[in-house]
Each structure stands twice: as structure tokens, then as C-alpha cells.
Backbone bond lengths (Angstrom), bond angles and torsions (degrees), N, CA, C in turn:
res aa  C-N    CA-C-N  psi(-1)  N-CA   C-N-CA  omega(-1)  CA-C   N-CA-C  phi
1 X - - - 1.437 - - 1.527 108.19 -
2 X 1.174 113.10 145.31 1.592 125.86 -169.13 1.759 115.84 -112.12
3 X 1.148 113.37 113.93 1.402 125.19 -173.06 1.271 101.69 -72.31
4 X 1.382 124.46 124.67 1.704 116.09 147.42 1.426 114.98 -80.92
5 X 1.231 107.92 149.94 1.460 114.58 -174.75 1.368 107.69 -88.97
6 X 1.490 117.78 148.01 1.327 119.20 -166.78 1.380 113.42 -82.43
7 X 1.467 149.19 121.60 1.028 160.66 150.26 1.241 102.85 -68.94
8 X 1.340 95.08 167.83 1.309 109.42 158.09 2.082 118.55 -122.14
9 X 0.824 132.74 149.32 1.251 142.53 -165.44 1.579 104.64 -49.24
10 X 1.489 117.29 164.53 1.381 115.88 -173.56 1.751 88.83 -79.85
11 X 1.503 105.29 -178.37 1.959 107.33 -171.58 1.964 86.08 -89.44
12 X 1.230 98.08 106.34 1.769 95.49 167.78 1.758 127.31 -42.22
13 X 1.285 96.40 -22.76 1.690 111.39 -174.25 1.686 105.78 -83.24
14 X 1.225 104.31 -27.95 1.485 112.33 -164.73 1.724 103.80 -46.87
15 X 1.377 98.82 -55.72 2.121 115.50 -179.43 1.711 90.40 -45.85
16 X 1.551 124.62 -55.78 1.558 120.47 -149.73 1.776 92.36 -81.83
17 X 1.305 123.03 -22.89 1.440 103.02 -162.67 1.629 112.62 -83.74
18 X 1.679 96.94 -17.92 1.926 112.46 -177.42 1.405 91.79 -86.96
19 X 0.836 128.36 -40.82 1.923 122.47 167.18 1.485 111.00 -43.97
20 X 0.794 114.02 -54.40 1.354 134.02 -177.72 1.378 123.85 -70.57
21 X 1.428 115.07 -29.07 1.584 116.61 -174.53 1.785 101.76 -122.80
22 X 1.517 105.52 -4.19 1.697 96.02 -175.96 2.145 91.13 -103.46
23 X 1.363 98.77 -47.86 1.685 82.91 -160.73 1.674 84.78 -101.90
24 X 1.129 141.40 -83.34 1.555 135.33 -138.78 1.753 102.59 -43.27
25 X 1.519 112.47 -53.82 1.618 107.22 170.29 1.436 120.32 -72.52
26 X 1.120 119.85 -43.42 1.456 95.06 145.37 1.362 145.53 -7.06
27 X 1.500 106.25 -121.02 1.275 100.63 138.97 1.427 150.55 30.74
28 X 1.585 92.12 -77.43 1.589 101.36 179.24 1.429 106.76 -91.58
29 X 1.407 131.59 -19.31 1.322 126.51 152.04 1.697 116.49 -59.01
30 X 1.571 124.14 -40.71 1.468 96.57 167.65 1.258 132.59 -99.37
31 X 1.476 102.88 32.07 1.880 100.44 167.26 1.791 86.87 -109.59
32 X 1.626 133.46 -48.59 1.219 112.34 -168.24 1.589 120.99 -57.27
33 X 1.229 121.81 -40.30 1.557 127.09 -150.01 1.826 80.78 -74.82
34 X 1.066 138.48 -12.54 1.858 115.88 -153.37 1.794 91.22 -112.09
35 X 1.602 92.03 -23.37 1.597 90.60 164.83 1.661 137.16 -80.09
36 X 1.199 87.54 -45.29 1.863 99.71 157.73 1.235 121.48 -48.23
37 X 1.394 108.75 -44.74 1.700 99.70 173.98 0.966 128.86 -83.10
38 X 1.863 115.37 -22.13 1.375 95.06 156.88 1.454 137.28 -78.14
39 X 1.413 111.01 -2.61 1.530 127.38 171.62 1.680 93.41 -79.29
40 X 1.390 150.33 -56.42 1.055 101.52 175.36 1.757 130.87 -79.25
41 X 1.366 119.84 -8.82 1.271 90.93 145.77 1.560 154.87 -60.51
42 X 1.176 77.16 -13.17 1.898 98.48 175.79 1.213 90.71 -69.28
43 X 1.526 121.95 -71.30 1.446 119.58 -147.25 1.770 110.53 -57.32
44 X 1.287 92.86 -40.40 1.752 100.28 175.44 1.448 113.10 -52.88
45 X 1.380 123.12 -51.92 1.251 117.60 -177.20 1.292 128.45 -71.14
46 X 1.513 91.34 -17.64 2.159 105.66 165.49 1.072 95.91 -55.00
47 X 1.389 128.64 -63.18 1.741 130.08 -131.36 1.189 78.91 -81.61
48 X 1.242 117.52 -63.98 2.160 115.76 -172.51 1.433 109.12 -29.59
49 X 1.260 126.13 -59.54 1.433 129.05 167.94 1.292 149.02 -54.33
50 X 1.210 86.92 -24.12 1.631 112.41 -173.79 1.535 118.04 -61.09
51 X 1.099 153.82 114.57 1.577 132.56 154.58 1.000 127.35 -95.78
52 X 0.911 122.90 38.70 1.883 136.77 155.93 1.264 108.55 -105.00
53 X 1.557 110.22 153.86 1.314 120.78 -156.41 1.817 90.40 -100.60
54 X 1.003 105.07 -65.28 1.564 107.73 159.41 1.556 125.38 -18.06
55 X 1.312 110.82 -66.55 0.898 118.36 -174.75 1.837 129.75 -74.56
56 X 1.743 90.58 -27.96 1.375 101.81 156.89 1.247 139.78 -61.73
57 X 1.807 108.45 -25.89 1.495 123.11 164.43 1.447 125.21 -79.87
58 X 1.141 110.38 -25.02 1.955 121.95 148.69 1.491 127.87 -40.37
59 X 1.651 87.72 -44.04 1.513 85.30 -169.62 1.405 93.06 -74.22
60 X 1.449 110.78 -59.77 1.284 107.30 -171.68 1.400 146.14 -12.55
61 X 1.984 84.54 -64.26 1.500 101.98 170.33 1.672 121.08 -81.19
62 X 1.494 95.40 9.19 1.716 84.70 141.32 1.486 139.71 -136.53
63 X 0.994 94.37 20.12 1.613 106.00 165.64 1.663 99.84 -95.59
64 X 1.148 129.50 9.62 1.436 135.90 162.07 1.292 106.66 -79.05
65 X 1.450 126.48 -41.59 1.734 154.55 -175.30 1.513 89.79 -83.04
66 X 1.093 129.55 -77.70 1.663 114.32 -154.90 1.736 114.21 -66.54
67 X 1.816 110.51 -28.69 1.494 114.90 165.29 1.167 129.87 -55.09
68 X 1.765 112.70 -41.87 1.668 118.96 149.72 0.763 125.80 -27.47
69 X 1.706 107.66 -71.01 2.054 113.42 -163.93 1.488 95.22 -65.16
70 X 1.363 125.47 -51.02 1.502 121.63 164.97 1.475 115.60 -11.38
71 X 0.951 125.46 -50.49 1.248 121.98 -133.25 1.842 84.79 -124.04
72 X 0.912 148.00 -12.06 1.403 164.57 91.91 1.265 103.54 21.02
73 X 1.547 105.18 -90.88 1.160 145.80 -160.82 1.807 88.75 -50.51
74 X 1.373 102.21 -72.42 1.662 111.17 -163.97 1.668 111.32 -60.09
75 X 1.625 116.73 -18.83 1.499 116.25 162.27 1.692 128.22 -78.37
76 X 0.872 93.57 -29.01 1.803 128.97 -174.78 1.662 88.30 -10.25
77 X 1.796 101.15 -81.71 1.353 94.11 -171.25 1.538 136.67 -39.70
78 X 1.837 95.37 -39.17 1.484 100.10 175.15 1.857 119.05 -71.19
79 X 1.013 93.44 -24.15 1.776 100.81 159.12 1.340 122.85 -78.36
80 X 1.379 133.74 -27.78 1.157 121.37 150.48 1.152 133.60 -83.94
81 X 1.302 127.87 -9.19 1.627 130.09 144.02 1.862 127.71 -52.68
82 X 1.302 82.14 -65.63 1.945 97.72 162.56 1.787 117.83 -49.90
83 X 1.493 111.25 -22.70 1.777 102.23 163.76 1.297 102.50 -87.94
84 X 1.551 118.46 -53.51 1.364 95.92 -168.80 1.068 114.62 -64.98
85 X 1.414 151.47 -62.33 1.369 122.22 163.77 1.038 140.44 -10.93
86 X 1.484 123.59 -60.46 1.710 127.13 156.07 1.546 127.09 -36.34
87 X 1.480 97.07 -44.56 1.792 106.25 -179.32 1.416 96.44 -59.05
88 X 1.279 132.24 -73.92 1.342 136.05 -140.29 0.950 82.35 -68.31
């Protein structure tokens, strides 16, 4: 009689975490990054237009906010490489 040797099971998470890190982030990196930039071109061409003083400092202070997440957005991958590395 022939023993199988005991394994242990494949990692069940492994299928959900490549789901998860090949298409959903994916993905959501190439619909956000093409949108952000055109929101800050928008926002720039508000403030350019604008003649209110008020209203020129609005835009401003948020194309300060959408250049961030921008720039977020455009590291992302290298931030999600740099944890998983760290985690393991």
C-alpha cells in the first residue's frame, strides 16, 4: 500500500488576491489617472477664466487636491509593490 504524502492545500486567497491586484486595481488605475487629468485641466482653465477673486482661490485650492491624488494615483503601483514587499 502506497502512502500519499501530506500536503497541505493550495493558499485559498491566492485566486482572490490576483483578482484583486491584476484586474480590480488595475482597472481602477486606468479609468482614474485619465480622469484626474482631465479634472486638472478643467480646474486650470476655470481659474484662467474666472474673474472673481473668490472664485479664483477655489479653483486653486483645488487643483492643489486633485494634483495630490494625481500624483497618488500615478505612484500607487510603486506603493503597492513597496508594502507587499515589506509585509512578507
Amino acid at each position: 500500500m502506497k502512502f500519499r504524502s501530506m500536503t497541505l492545500a493550495d493558499d485559498p486567497f491566492k485566486k482572490i488576491t490576483d483578482f484583486l491586484d491584476k484586474q480590480v486595481v488595475t482597472g481602477f488605475l486606468n479609468l482614474a489617472i485619465p480622469i484626474a487629468v482631465l479634472s486638472i485641466i478643467g480646474l486650470v482653465l476655470a481659474a484662467y477664466m474666472s474673474h472673481d477673486d473668490h472664485s479664483k482661490a477655489k479653483f486653486k485650492s483645488g487643483l492643489f487636491y486633485v494634483c495630490g491624488v494625481t500624483i497618488v494615483l500615478l505612484l500607487s503601483r510603486v506603493i503597492i509593490g513597496w508594502l507587499k514587499f515589506n509585509i512578507r
